[in-house]
N, CA, C and O of each residue as an XYZ file, in Angstrom:
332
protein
N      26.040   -166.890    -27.691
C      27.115   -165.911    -27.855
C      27.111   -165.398    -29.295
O      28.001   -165.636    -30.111
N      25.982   -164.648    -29.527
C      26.145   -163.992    -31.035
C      27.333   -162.881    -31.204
O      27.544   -162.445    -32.336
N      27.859   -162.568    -30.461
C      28.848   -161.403    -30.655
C      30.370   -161.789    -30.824
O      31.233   -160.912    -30.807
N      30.785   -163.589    -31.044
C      31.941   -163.898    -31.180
C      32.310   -163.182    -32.800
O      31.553   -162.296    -33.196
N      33.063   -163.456    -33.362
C      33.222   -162.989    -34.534
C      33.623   -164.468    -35.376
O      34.160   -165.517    -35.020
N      32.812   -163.730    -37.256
C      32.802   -165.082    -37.410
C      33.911   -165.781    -38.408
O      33.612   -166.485    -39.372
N      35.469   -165.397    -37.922
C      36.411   -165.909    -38.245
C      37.106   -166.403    -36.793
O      38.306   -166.661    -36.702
N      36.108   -166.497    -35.617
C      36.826   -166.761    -34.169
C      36.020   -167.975    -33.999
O      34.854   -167.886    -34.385
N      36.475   -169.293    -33.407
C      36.464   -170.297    -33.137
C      35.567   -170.437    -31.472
O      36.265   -169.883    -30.624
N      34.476   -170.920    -30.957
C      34.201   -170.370    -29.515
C      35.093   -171.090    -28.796
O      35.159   -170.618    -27.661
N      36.035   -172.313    -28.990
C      37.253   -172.114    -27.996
C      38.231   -171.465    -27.835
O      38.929   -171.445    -26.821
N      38.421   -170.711    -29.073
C      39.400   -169.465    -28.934
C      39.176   -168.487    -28.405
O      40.080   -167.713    -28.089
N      37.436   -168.170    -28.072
C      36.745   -167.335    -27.334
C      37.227   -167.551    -25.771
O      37.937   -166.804    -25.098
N      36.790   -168.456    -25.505
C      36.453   -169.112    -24.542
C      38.036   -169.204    -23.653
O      38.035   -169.203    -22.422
N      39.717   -169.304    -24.689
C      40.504   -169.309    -23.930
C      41.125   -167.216    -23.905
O      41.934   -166.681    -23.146
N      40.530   -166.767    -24.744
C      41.137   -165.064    -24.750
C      40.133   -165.262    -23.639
O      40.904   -165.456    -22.698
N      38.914   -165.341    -23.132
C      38.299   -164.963    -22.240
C      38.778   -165.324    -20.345
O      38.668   -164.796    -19.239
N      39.371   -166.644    -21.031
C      40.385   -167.483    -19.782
C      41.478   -166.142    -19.117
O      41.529   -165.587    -18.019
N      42.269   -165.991    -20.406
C      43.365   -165.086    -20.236
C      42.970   -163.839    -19.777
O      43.588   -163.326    -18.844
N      42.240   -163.402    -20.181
C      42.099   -161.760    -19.780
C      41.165   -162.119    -18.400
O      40.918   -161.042    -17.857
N      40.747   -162.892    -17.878
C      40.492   -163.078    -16.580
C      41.679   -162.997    -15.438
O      41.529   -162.278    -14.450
N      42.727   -163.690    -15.616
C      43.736   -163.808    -14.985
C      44.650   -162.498    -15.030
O      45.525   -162.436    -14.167
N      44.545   -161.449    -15.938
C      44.653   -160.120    -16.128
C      44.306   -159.523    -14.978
O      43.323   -159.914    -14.350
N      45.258   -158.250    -14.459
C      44.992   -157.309    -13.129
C      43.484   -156.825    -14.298
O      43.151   -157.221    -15.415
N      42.992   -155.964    -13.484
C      42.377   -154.881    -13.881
C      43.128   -154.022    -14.826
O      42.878   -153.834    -16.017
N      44.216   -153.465    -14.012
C      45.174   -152.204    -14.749
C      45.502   -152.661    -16.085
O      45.205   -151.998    -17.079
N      46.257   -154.052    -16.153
C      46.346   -154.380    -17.294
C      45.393   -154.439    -18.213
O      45.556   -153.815    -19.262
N      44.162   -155.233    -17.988
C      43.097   -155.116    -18.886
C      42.790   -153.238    -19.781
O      42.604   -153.003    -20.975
N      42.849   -152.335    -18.693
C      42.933   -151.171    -18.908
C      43.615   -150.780    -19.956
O      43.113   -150.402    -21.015
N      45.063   -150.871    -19.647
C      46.137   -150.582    -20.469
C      45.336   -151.276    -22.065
O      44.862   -150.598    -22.976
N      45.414   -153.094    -21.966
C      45.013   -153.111    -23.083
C      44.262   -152.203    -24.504
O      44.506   -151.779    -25.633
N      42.887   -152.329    -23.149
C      41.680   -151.515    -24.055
C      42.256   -150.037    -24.434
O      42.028   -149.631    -25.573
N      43.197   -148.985    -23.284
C      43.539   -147.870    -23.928
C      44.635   -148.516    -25.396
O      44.558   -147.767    -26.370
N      45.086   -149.111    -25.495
C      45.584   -149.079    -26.295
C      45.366   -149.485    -27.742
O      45.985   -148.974    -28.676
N      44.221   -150.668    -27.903
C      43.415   -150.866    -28.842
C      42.830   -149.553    -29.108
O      43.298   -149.110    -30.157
N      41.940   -148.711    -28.535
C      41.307   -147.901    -28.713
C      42.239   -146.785    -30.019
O      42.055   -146.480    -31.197
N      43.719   -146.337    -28.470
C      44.428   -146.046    -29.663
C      44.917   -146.329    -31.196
O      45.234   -145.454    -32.003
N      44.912   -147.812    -31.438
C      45.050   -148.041    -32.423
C      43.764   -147.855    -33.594
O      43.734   -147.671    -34.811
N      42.978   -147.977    -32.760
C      41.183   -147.536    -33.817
C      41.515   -146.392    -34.221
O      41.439   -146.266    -35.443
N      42.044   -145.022    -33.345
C      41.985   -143.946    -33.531
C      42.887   -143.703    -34.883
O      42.629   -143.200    -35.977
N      43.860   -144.190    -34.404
C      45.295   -143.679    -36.067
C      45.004   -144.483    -36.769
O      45.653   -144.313    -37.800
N      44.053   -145.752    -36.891
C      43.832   -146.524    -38.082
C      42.548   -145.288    -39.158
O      42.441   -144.941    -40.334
N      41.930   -145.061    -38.043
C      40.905   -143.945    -38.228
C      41.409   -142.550    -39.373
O      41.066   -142.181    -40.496
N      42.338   -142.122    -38.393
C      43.448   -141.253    -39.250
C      44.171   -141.191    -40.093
O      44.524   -140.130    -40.606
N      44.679   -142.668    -40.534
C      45.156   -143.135    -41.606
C      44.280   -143.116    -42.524
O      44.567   -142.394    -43.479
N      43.064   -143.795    -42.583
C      42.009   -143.850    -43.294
C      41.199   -142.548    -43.708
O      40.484   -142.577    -44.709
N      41.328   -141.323    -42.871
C      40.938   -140.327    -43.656
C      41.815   -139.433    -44.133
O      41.287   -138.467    -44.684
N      43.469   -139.450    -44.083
C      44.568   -138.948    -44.677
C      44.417   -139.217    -45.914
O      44.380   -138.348    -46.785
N      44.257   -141.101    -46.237
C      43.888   -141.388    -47.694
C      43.058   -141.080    -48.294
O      43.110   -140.990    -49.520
N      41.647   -140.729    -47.310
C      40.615   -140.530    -48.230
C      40.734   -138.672    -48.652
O      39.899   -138.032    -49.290
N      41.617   -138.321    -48.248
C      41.465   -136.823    -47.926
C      42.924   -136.263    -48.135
O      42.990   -135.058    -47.893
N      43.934   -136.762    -48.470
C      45.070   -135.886    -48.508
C      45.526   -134.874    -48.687
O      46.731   -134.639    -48.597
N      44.354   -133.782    -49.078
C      44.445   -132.279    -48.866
C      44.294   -131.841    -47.774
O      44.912   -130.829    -47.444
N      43.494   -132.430    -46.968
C      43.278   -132.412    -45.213
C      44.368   -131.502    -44.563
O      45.560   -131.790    -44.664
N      43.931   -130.399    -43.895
C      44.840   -130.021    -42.453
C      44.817   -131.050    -41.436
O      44.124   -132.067    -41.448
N      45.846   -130.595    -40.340
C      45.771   -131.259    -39.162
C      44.100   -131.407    -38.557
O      43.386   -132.222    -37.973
N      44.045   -130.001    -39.149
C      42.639   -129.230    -37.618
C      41.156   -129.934    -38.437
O      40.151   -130.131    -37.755
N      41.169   -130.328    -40.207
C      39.896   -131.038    -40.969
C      39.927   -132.528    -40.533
O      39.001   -133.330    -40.406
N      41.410   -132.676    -40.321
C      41.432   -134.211    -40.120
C      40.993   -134.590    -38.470
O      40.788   -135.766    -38.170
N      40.895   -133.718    -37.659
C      40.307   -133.596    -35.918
C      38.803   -133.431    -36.200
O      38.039   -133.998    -35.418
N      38.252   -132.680    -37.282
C      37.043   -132.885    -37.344
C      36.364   -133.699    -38.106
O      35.169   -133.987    -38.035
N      37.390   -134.163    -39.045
C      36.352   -135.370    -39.410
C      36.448   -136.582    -38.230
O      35.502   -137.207    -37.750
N      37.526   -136.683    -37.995
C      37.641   -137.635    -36.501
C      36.130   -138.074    -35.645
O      35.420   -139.067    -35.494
N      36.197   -136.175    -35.084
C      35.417   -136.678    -34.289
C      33.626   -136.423    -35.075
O      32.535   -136.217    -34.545
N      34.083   -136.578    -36.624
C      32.459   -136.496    -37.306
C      32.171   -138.171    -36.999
O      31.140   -138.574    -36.460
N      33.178   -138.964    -37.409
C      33.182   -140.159    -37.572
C      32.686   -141.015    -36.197
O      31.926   -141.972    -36.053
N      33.470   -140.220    -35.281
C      32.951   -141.238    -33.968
C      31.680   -140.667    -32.841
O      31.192   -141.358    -31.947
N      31.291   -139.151    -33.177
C      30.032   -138.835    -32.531
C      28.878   -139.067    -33.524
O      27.745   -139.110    -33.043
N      29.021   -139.212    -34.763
C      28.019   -138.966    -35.703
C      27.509   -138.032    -36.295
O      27.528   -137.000    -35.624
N      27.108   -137.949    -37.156
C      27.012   -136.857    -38.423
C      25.717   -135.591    -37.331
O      25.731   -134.360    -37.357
N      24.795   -136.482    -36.533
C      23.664   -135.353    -35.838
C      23.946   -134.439    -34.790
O      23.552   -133.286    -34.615
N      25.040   -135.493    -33.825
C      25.643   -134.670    -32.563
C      27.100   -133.903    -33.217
O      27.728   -132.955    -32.745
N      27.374   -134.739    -34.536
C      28.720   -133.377    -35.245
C      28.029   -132.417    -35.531
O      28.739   -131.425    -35.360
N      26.689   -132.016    -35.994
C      26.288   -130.534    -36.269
C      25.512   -129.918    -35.009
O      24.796   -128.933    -35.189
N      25.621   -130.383    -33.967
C      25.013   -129.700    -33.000
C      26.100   -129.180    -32.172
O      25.964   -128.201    -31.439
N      27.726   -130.188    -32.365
C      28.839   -129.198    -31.676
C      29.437   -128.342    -32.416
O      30.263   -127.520    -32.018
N      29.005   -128.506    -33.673
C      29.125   -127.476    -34.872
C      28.644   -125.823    -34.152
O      29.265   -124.857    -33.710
N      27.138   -126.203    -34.356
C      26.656   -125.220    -34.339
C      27.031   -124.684    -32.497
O      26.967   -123.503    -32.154
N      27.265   -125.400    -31.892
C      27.196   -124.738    -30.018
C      28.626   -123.968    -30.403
O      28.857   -122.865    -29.907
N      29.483   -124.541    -31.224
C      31.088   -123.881    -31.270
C      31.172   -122.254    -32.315
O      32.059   -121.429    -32.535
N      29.871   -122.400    -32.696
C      29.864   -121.620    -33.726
C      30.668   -121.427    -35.194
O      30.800   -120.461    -35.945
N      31.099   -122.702    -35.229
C      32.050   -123.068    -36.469
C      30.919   -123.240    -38.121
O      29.710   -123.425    -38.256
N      31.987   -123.076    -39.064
C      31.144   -124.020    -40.282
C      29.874   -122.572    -40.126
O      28.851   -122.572    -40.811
């Protein structure tokens, strides 16, 4: 199990893995949408600071520079005809 993390214990693995078994589906769902959400505004937070001159609409594109990557951000660049 190389992918535990290495401030996580593998029985602490081993019982979050217990728990989220006994989890509906839906719930598991809910979870992950909601972590996700929290990546996203931690995301946003993090480039407000790095950027506080930022618009709404620079801070949506660095967003999604950050999570498609700098090669597929200039190829929806260029298909949008932006920049």
């Amino acid at each position: 199990m190389n992918w535990i993390p290495r401030d996580t214990t593998i029985e602490a693995v081993r019982k979050q893995i217990e728990i989220l078994r006994k989890m509906s589906s839906q719930k598991r769902a809910l979870i992950s949408f909601e972590l996700s959400d929290n990546v996203r505004q931690n995301a946003i937070a993090g480039i407000k600071k790095l950027h506080p001159d930022f618009t709404d609409s620079q801070i949506k594109m660095e967003l999604l520079r950050r999570t498609v990557g700098d090669e597929l951000f200039r190829k929806i660049i260029a298909a949008k005809g932006l920049k």
